[in-house]
C-alpha positions as CSV (number, residue, x, y, z in Angstrom):
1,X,10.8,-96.0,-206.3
2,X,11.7,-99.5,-207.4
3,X,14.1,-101.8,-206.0
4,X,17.6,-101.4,-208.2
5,X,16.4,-98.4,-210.2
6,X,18.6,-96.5,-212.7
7,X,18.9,-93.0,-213.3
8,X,18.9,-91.7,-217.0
9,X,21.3,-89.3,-218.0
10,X,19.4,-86.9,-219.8
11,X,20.3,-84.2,-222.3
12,X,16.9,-84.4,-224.2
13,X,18.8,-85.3,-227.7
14,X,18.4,-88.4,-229.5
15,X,21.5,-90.6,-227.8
16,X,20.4,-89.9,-224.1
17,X,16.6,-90.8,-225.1
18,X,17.7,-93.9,-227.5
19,X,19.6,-95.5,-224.6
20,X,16.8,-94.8,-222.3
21,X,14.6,-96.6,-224.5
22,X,17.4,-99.5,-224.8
23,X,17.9,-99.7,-220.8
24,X,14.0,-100.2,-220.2
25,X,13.7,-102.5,-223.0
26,X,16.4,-104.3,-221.6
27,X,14.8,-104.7,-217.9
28,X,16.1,-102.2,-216.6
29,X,13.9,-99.8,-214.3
30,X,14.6,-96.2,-215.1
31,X,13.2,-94.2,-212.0
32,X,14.2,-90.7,-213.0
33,X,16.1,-88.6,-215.8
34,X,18.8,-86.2,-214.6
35,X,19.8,-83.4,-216.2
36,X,22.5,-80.8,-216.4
37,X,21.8,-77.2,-217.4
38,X,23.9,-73.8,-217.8
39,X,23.9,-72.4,-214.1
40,X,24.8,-68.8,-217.1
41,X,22.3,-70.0,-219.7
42,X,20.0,-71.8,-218.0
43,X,20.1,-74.3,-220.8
44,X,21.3,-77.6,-221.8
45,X,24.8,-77.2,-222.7
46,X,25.7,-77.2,-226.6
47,X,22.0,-78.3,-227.0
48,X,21.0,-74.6,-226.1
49,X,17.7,-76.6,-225.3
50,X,15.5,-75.2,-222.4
51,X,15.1,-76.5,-218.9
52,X,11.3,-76.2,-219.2
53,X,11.5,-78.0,-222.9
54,X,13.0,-80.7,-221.0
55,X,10.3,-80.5,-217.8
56,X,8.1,-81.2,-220.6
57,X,9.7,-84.0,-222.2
58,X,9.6,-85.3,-218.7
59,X,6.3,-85.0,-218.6
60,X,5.7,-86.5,-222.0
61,X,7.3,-89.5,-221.2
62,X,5.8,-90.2,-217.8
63,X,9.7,-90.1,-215.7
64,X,10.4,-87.6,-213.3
65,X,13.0,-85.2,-214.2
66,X,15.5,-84.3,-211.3
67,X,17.4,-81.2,-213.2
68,X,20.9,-79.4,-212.1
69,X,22.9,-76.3,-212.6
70,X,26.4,-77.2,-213.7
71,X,29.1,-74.6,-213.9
72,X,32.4,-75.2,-216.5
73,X,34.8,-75.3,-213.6
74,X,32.8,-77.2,-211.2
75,X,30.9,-79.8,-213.5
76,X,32.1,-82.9,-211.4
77,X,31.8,-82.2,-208.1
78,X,28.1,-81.3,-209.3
79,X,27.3,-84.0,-211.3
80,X,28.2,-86.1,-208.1
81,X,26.4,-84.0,-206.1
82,X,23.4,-84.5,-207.6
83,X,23.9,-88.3,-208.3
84,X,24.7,-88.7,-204.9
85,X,21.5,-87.0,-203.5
86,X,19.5,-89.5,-205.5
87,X,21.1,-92.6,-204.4
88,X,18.3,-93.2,-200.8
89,X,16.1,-93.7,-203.2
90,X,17.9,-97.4,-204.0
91,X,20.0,-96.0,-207.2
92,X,22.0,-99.0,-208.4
93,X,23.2,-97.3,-211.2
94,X,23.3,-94.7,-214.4
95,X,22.5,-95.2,-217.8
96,X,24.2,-92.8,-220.7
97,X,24.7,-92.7,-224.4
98,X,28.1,-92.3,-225.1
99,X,29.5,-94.3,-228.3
100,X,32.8,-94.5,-229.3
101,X,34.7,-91.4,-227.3
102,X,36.9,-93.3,-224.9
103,X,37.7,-90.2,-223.1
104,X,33.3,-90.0,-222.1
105,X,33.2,-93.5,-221.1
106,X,36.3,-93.4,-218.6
107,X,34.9,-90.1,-217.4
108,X,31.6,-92.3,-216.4
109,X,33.0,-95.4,-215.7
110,X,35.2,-93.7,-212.9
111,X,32.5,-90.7,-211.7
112,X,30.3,-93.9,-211.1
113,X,32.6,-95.9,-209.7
114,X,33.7,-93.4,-206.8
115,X,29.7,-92.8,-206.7
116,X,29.3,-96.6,-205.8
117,X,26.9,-96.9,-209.2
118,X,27.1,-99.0,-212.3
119,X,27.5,-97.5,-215.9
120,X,25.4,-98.7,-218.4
121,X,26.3,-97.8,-221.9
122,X,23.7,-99.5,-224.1
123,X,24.9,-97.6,-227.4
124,X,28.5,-98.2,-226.4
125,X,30.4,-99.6,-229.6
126,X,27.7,-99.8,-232.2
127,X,27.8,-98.2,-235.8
128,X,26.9,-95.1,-235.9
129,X,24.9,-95.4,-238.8
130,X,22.8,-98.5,-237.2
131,X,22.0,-96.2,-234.0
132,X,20.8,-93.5,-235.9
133,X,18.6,-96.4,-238.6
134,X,17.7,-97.7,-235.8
135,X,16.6,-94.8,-233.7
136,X,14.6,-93.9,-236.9
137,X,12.8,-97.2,-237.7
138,X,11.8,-97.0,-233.8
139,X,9.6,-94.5,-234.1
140,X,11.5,-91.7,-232.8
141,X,11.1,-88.0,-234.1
142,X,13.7,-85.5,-233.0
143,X,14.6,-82.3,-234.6
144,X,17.5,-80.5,-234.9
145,X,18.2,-77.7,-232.4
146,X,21.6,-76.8,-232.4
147,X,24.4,-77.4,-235.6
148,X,28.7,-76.4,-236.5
149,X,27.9,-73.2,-239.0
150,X,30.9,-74.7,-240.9
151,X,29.6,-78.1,-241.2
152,X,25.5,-78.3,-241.4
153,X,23.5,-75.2,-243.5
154,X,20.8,-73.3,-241.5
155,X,18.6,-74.3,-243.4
156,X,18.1,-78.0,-241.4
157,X,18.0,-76.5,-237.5
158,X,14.4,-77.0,-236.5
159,X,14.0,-79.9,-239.5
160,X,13.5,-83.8,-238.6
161,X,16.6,-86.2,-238.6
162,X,15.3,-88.6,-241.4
163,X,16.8,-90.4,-244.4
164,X,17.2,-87.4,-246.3
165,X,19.4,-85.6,-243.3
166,X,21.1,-89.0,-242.7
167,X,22.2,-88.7,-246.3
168,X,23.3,-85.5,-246.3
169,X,25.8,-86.3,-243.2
170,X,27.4,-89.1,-245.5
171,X,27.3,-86.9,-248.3
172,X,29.7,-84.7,-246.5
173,X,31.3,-87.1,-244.5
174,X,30.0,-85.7,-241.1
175,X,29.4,-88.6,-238.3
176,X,26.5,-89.4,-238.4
177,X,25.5,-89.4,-234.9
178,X,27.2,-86.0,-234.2
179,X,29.4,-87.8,-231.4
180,X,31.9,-84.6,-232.1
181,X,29.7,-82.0,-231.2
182,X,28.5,-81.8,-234.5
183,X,24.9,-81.8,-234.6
184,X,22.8,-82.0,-231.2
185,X,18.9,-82.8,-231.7
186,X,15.8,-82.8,-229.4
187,X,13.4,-85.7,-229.3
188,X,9.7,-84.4,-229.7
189,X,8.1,-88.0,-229.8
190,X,9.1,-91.5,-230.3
191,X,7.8,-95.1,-228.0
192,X,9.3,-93.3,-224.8
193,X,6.9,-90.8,-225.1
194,X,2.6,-90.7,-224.1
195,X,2.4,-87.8,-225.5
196,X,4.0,-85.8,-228.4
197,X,5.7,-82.1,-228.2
198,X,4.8,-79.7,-231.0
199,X,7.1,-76.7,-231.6
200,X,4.9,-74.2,-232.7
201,X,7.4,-71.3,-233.2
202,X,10.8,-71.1,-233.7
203,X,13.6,-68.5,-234.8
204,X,17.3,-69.9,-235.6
205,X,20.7,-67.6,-234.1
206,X,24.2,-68.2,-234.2
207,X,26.4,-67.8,-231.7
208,X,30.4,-68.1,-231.5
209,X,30.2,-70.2,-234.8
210,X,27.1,-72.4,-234.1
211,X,23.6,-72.5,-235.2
212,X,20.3,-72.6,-232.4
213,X,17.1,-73.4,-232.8
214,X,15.2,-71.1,-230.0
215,X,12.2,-72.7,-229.4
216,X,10.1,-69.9,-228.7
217,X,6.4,-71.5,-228.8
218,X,5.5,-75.4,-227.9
219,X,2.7,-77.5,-226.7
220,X,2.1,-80.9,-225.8
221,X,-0.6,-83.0,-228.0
């Protein structure tokens, strides 16, 4: 591992893959992705994305994936147990995509703190609408895997966020980067990645007032 490596908190959606992308292009030496799945579901929380989707991702991208179950009820002792396990590998600190919720980036600010690790929160205070330009014009393609029935029609889950779904957010006055729980997405490709992921079959569900995209079928290419 390299001296003063970072971990990535990783959820597999666009925020946690655009701040990866911002922490490396910023110097910063991002030695593995963590992330936190269902111990019930055995999925990414709200994403409903699958660990192995996100083994793959891992492997798209060329950064070893350490992953954890996470329980409601015990999420922070977890969370630090696993950051903790990481740290004799010379962990200096964490990088996340949090944006505007105050309430995320205390949570992190004071997990890592007690963890002896620094925050970094490259996407911290932008617009919302230049992260999600931005994470477009980079080259990123993610699609959308899980949506708010009340607030985004089935027909977009398994579709690309683009101009034409960036529109439709303002159109009905929905933020654009989901930071609500809106909207949660799952990068297939982008500069982060050596290799893209092809979803070859999919079926959408909805469950206690959300859509999913089950990703039934997928491939790397």
């Amino acid at each position: 591992m390299p001296e003063k490596a970072y971990l990535a908190s990783w959820s597999g959606g666009k925020d946690s893959a655009f701040a990866c992308y911002l922490a490396l292009a910023q110097g910063y030496k991002i030695s593995r992705l963590v992330n936190f799945i269902s111990q019930e579901y055995k999925r990414v929380s709200f994403h409903g994305t699958e660990s192995r989707m996100i083994q793959l991702q891992s492997r798209a991208i060329g950064i070893p994936v350490f992953q954890k179950e996470t329980t409601p009820d015990g999420y922070e002792a977890e969370f630090k147990e696993a950051v903790r396990g990481l740290l004799p590998e010379g962990i200096r600190g964490m990088v996340f995509g949090d944006i505007y919720l105050d309430e995320h980036k205390e949570w992190v600010e004071r997990v890592c703190a007690e963890l002896g690790i620094e925050a970094v929160e490259p996407l911290w205070g932008k617009s919302t609408e230049s992260i999600l330009t931005d994470f477009i014009d980079a080259g990123f393609e993610a699609i959308i895997v899980s949506a708010q029935a009340k607030l985004i029609g089935e027909e977009w889950m398994g579709k690309r966020v683009d101009r034409d779904f960036t529109d439709y957010l303002k159109a009905k006055d929905i933020d654009l980067c989901g930071e609500n729980g809106e909207y949660h997405t799952l990068v297939v490709n982008g500069p982060l990645f050596k290799r893209r992921i092809e979803v070859t079959e999919g079926r959408t569900i909805k469950r206690d007032n959300y859509w999913f995209l089950d990703t039934r079928k997928y491939q790397l290419v």
